[in-house]
Each structure stands twice: as structure tokens, then as C-alpha cells.
C-alpha positions as CSV (number, residue, x, y, z in Angstrom):
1,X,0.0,0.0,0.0
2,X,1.4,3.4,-1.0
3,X,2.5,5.9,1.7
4,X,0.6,9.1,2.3
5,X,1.4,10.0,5.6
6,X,2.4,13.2,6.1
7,X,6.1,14.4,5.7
8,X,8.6,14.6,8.0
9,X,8.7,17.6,9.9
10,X,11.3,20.2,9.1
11,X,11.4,23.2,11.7
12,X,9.5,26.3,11.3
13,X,12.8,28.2,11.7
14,X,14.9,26.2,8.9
15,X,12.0,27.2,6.3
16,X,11.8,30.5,7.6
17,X,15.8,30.9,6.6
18,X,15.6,29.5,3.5
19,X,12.7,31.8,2.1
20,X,14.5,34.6,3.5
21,X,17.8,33.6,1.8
22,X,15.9,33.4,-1.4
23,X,14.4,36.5,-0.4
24,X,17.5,38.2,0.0
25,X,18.5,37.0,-3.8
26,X,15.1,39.0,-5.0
27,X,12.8,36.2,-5.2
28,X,9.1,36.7,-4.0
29,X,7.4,34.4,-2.1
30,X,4.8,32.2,-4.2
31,X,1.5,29.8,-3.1
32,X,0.0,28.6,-5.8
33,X,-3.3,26.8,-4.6
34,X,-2.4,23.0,-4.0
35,X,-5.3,21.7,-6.4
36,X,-4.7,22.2,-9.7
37,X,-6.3,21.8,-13.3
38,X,-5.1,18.3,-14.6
39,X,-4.4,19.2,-18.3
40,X,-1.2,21.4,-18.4
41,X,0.7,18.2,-16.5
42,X,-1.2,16.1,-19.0
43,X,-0.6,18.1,-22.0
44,X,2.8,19.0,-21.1
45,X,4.6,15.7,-19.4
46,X,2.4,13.1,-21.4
47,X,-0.1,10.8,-20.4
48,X,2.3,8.6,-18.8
49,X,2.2,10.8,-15.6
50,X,-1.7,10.2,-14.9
51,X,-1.0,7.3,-13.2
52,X,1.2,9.3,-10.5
53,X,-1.4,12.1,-10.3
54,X,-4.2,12.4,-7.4
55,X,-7.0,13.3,-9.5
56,X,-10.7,14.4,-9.1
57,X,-13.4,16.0,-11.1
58,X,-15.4,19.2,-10.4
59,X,-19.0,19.8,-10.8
60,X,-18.4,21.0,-14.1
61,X,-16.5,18.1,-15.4
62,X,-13.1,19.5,-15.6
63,X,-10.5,17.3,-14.3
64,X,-8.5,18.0,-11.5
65,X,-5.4,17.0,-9.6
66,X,-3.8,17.5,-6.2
67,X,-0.2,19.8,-7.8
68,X,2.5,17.2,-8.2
69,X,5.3,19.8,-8.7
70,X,5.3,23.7,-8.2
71,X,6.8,24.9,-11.4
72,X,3.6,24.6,-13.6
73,X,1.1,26.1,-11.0
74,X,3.6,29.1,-9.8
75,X,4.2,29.6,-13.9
76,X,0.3,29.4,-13.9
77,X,0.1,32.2,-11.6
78,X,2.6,34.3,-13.0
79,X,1.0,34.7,-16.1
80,X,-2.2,35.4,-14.8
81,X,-1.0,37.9,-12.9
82,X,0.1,42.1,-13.8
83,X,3.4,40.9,-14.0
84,X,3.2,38.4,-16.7
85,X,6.0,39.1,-19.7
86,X,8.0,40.9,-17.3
87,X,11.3,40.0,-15.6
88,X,10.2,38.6,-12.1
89,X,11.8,36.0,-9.8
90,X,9.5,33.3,-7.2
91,X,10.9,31.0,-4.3
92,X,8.5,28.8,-2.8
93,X,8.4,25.4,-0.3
94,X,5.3,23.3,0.3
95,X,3.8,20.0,-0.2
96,X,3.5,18.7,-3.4
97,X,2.0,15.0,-4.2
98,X,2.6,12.4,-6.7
99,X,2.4,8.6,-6.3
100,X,6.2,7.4,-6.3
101,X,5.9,2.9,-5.4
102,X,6.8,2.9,-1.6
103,X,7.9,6.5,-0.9
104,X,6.0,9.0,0.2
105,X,3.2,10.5,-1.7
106,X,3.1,13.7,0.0
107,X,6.5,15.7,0.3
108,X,8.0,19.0,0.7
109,X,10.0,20.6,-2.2
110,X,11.0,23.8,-2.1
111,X,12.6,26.3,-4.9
112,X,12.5,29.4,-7.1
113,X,11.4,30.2,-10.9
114,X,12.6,33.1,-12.7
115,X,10.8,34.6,-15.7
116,X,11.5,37.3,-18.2
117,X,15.4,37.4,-18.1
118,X,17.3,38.1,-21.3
119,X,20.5,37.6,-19.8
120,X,20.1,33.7,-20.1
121,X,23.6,32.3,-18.9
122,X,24.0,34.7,-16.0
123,X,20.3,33.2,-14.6
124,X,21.2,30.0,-15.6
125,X,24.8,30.5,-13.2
126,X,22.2,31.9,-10.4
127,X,20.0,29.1,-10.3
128,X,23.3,26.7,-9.8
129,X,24.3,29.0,-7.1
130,X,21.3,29.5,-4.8
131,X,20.9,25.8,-5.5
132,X,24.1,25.0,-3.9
133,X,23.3,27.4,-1.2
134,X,20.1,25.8,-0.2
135,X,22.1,22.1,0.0
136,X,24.9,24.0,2.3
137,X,21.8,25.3,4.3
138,X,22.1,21.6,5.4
139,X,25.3,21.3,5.9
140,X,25.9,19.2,2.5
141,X,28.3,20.6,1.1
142,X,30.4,17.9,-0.7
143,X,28.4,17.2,-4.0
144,X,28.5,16.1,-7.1
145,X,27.0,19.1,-10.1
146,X,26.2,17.4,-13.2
147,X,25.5,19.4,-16.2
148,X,24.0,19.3,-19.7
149,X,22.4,21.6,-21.9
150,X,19.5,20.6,-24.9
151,X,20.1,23.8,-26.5
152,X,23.7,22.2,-27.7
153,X,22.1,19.4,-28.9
154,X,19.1,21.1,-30.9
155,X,21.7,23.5,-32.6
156,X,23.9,20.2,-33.7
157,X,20.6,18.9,-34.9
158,X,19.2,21.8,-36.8
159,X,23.0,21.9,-38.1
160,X,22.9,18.4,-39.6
161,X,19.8,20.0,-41.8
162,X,17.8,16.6,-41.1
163,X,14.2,15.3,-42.3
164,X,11.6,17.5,-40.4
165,X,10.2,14.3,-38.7
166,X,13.8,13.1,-37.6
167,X,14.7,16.9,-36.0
168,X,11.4,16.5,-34.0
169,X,11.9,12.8,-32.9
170,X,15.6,13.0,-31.7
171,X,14.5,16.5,-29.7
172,X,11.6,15.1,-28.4
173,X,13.6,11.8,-27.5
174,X,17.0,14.4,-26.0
175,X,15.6,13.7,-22.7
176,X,15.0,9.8,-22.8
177,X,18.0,7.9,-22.9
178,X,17.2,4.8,-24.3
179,X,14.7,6.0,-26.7
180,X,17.5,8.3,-28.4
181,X,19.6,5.2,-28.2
182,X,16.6,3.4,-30.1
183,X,16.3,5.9,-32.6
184,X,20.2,6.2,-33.5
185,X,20.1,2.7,-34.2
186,X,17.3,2.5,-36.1
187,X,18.6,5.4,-38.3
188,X,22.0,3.4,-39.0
189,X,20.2,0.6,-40.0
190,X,17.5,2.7,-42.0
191,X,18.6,1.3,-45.3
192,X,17.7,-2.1,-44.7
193,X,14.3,-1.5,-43.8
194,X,12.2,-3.9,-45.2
195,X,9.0,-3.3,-47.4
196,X,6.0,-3.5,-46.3
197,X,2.3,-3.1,-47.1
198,X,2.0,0.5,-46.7
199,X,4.7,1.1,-49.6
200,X,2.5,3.0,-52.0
201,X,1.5,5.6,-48.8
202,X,4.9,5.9,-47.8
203,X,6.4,6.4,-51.5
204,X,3.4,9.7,-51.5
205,X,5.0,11.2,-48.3
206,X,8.5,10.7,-49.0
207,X,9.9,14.7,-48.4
208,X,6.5,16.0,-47.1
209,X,6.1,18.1,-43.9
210,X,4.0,16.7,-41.2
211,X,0.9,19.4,-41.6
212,X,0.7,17.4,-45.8
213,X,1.2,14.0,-43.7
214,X,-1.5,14.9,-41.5
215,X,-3.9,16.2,-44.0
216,X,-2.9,13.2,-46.3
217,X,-3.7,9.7,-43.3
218,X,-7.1,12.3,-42.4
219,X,-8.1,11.9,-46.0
220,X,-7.7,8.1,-46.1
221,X,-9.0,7.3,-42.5
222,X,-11.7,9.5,-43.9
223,X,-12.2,7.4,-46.8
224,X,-12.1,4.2,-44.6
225,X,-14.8,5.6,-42.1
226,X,-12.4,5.1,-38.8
227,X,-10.7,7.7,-36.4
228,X,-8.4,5.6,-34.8
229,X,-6.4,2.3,-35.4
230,X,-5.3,0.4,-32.3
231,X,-5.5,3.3,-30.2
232,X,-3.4,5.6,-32.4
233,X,-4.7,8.9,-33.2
234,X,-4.5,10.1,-36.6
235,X,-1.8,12.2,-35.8
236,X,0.1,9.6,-34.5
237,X,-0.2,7.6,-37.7
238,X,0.7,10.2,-39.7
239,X,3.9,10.7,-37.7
240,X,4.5,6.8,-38.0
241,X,4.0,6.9,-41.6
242,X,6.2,10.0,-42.1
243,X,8.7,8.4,-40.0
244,X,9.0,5.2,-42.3
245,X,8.9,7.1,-45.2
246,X,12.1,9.0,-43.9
247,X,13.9,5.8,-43.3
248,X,12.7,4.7,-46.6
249,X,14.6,7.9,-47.9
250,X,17.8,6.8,-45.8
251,X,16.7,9.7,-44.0
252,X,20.8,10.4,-42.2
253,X,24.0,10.1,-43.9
254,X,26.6,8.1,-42.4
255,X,28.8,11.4,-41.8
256,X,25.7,12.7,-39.8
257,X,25.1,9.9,-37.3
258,X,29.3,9.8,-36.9
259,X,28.9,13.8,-35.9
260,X,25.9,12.8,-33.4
261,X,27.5,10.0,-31.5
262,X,30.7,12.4,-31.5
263,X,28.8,15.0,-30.0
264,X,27.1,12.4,-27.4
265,X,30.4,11.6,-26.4
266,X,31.8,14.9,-25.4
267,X,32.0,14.9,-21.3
268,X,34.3,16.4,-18.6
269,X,34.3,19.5,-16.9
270,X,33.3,22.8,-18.2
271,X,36.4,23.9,-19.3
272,X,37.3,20.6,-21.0
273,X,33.6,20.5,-22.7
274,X,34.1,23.4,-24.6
275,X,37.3,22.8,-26.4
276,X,35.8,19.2,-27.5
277,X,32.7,21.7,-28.7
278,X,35.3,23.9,-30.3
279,X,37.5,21.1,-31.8
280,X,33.9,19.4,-33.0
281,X,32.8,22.5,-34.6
282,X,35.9,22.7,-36.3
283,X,36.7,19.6,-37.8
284,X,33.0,18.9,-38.7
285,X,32.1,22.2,-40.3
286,X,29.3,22.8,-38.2
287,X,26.7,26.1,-37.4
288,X,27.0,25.7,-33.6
289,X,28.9,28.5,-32.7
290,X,26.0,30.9,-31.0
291,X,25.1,27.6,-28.6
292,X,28.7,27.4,-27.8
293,X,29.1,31.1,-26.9
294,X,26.2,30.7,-25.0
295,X,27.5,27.8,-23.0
296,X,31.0,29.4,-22.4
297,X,29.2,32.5,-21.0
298,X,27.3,30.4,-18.3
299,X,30.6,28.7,-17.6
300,X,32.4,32.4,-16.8
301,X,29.4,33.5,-14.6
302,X,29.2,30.0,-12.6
303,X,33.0,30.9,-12.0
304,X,32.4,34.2,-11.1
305,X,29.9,32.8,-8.7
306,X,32.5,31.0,-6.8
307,X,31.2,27.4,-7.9
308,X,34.0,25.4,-8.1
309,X,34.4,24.2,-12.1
310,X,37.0,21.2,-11.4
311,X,33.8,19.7,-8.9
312,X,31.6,20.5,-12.0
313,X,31.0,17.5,-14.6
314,X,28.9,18.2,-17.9
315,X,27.8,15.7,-20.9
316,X,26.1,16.4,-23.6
317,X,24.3,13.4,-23.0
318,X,23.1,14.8,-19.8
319,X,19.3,15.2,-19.5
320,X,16.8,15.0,-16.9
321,X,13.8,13.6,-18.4
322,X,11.6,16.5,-18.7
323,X,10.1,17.2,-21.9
324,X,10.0,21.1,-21.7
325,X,13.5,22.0,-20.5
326,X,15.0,23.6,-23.8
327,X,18.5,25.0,-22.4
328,X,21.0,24.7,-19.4
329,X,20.1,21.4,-17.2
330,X,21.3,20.4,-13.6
331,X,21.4,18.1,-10.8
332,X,22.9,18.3,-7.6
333,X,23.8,14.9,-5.8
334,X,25.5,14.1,-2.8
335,X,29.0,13.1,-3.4
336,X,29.0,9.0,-4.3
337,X,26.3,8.6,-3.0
338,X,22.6,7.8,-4.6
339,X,20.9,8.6,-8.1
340,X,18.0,10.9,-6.8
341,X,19.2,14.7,-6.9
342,X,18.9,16.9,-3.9
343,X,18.5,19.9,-6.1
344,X,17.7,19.6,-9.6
345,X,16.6,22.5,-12.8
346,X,17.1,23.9,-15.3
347,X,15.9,26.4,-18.2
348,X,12.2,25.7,-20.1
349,X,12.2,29.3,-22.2
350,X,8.7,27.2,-24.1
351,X,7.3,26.3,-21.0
352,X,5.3,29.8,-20.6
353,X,4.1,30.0,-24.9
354,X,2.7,26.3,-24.1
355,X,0.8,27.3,-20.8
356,X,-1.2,30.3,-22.9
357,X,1.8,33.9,-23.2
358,X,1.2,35.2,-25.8
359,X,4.7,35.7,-26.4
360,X,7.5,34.0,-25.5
361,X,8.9,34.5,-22.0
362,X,12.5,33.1,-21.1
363,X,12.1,30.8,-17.6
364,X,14.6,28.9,-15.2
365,X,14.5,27.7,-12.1
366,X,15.2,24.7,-9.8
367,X,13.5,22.6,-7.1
368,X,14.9,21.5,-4.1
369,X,13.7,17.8,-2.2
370,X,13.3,19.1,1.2
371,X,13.2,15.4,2.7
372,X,16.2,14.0,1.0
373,X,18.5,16.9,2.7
374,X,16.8,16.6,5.9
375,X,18.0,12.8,5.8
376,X,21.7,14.2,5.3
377,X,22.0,17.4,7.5
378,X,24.4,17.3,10.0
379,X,23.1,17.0,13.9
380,X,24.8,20.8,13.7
381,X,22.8,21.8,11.2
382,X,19.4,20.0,12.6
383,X,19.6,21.3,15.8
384,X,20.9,25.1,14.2
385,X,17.6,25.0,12.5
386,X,15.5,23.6,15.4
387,X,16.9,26.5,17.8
388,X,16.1,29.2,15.1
């Protein structure tokens, strides 16, 4: 039976300093109401996450949940307020609930979103900082940082000047491991895909965009009478059918799947990183250059920030699972010790466009697992906070 008791306890006085501390950084305290509209989860993390979600229904049929993360409903309440489109900073900490097999379902998390900055690799540098600052609040201090950023990997991709459907795929895949790994493999063996049935369709979209693939598999579902085929929408056949008809093409030359798994492979610190990003650049005559620039910025202001680069480690491979995060990614773990982050973020610049701005509205932030630090803070630090 799943846990729902309540969590444990951290003083008064402990959450007091750390909303001050973020505070005292020019973040505003948010508290965004804990029962939330289901869809944006839905619509933005997948359907996969309804089976972690508390969820009810109002009297007027609208589904809702019980929030399982704060960085959707303080976003919500951002843009709904005067200050949406401006520059302005939120820190938060409250309960948050989401089915997770054996641990709690109700737990504390605590953090801080900042909208409307243009000066992206200085905020991204911030967030690292007061992230660090909120794990030393607990006397954890020796970490491991582990770095990524997507933006890196969408500029390779938009260099390589790939099929339309294979850009969106290996984006929308960045974030999950072993489906990239899936989909590189596929693409080397793309030539050898067999034919099938479905030959004459995918001979008619060979080259098309996915708005003429889409109006294409309507017309002959249409035809057919039927609105779905084994559960698939008909923008998900259309996609499937666009994606064979890619691979039918031999949708990515060789050179282009050596430059991806060359870029996969790049790793190290900071410093390190970016002369593999230079040297790959260079050798493979690719358009990455702004992303770089970018990247080497944030590396200069997370120096000047006093986080230590040589404790720093960042992959290109790096990437946290979440669909929405479009930059600078981050995790904060204690030092050999466990795969769940104590502080974790990272920039989602689309995030704000997807929940209704009318224009787009640059966004990072982090959250912080209250619970997992209490676990690790020092009796010092416990009774500190306890006294305060």
C-alpha cells in the first residue's frame, strides 16, 4: 500500500531561513493553490504521468489534480498575474504530491522560478548557485554538479539539416536515454528497412512536412470511415508513416550519425567540454557556434559565482527527463552517493508560450527535495535549524 502520511517535519525556523535567503536573492514568495487543473501536467509531461497524479473532477466536469510539482502552477500564476512578460523571480516550499511505489506521496519541495530574463547564462549561473546554497543550508556541502544543456544538442541537430520528422523525434527523444539510443540505431540501420504493405502511402510522403502528412492519413482514415487504429490517433499515424517514409529515404548520412554520436560523447568538466565543442565544430564544419558562446558564458558566470568548475562535470548526453527544458540542465547529488538529486533545474524558455503567453517569456528555475536533505544534514545543522 502506498505511503501518504504526512512528511517529516522540518522546523519552522529552517524554512523561515531558506525563504529569507531566497528572499534576500530578489525572489518573492509564491502559493500557488495545491489543487490544480489536470491538463497542463497532461498536456505537457504526457499521459504517462496520470498514473502518479491524485486526481478528481469538479462539478463542471473538468478534471483535476492534487499539484505534483510547483513549477507549472507558480508559472500558472505568474502569467495570470500584472506581471506576466516581465522580468520577475518566485521561491516557494510546500507539499507537493505524486504517487512514487513505496515512498511518500506527500512531500516537501522547495525552490525558485525566474521569468523574463534576457541575460540567459548569468540566470542559468544563479539558479546553480542559490541551488548549492540551499544544499549547504544543510550542511551538504560535498556534492556532485552534473551538467547538460539541450540547446547544444538542438543547434547540432538543426546543423545536420535533417528530415523535419527526424529533427522533431531526436528532440523530443533528447531527454530519454534509451529512446535516443533506439532511434540512433534505427537510423544506422534505416537502409535495410524492409518493405511493407504500406509502400505506395509511404512512396506519396516521402519529403512532405508533417501538416501534408497529417492532411494526407485524415483523407484516407476519412475514406475508410475510422478515427483511430489500435488506439493511435490520426496524428500519430501520420507521424508513424512519415517516419518510415524517412527511413525509406535513408533519412541520415553516415557522416551525420558519426557527428551525433561524437557529440554524445563529449564529457568532462566545463572547461574541457568546450574545447571538445570547439574542436567538433571545427573539424566537422558545423553552425553551432551561438550555442557554444552561449554555453561558455554560463561557464564564466558560474566561476564568477564561486562554484567550483573542477567539482563541476557536464555531458552532452546529460538530461533529466523532462520534456519542456529547452537549455541549461542540472542536478545536484550528494557526493558517491545515490541517483536521486537533492537539487535539480534547469531552463524551459517554451514552457510559458505552451501554458497560454502570448509571447515567449525566457524561464529557469530549480526545485529542491526538502526530505532527502533533511535525511543528510548534519546534527549541527538539525539542531541550528531547530533553535532558530
Amino acid at each position: 500500500m502506498t505511503n501518504t502520511a504526512a512528511p517529516a517535519t522540518v522546523s519552522a525556523g529552517w524554512a523561515d531561513a531558506l525563504l529569507a535567503s531566497f528572499g534576500q536573492a530578489g525572489y518573492t514568495k509564491a502559493e500557488p493553490a495545491i489543487l490544480q487543473p489536470a491538463e497542463p501536467f497532461l498536456d505537457l509531461s504526457g499521459e504517462d504521468i496520470r498514473k502518479s497524479l491524485y486526481l478528481t473532477t469538479d462539478a463542471s466536469g473538468e478534471e483535476l489534480c492534487l499539484r505534483p510539482d510547483l513549477t507549472i502552477p507558480v508559472a500558472r500564476d505568474y502569467l495570470a498575474s500584472p506581471s506576466a512578460g516581465k522580468p520577475a523571480g518566485f521561491c516557494y516550499l510546500g507539499p507537493v504530491f505524486r504517487q512514487r511505489g513505496g515512498g511518500r506521496s506527500e512531500f516537501l519541495q522547495a525552490g525558485i522560478e525566474s521569468f523574463g530574463r534576457l541575460d540567459r547564462a548569468a540566470a542559468d549561473a544563479e539558479m546553480l548557485a542559490l541551488g548549492l546554497q540551499a544544499t549547504a543550508a544543510f550542511g551538504v556541502t560535498d556534492v556532485d554538479i552534473r551538467t547538460g544543456d539541450v540547446a547544444l544538442f538542438i543547434a547540432l541537430i538543426d546543423a545536420l539539416d535533417l528530415y523535419p520528422v527526424w529533427r522533431r523525434r531526436l528532440i523530443k527523444d533528447f531527454n530519454r536515454k534509451s529512446d535516443l539510443a533506439q532511434d540512433l540505431e534505427r537510423l544506422t540501420l534505416a537502409t535495410a528497412t524492409p518493405r511493407n504493405e504500406y509502400e505506395g502511402v509511404l512512396a506519396a510522403l516521402a519529403g512532405s512536412d508533417r501538416k501534408a502528412a497529417l492532411a494526407l492519413v485524415t483523407d484516407l482514415m476519412s475514406i475508410a470511415g475510422a478515427s483511430n487504429v489500435g488506439g493511435r490517433s490520426v496524428a500519430e499515424i501520420a507521424d508513424r508513416f512519415l517516419e518510415q517514409s524517412t527511413l525509406k529515404g535513408g533519412a541520415l548520412p553516415r557522416d551525420a550519425l558519426d557527428k551525433i554520436k561524437r557529440f554524445l560523447a563529449i564529457s568532462g568538466s566545463p572547461g574541457d567540454a568546450l574545447l571538445q565543442l570547439r574542436a567538433l565544430a571545427a573539424d566537422a564544419k558545423l553552425d553551432i557556434n551561438a550555442a557554444i558562446d552561449e554555453f561558455e558564458a554560463r561557464i564564466g558566470f558560474m566561476a564568477a559565482r564561486g562554484i567550483d568548475l573542477s567539482a563541476t562535470r557536464f555531458s552532452t548526453s546529460f538530461g533529466r527527463g523532462v520534456d519542456y527544458y529547452t537549455g541549461f540542465e542540472f542536478e545536484v547529488h550528494r557526493k558517491d552517493n545515490g541517483d536521486e538529486p537533492l537539487v535539480a533545474g534547469g531552463r524551459y524558455d517554451g514552457l510559458l508560450s505552451q501554458l497560454g503567453a502570448a509571447e515567449p517569456i525566457a524561464a529557469v528555475g530549480f526545485s529542491v527535495w526538502i526530505e532527502a536533505l533533511t535525511e543528510l544534514a548534519n546534527p549541527a545543522t538539525r539542531s541550528a535549524g531547530s533553535a532558530s
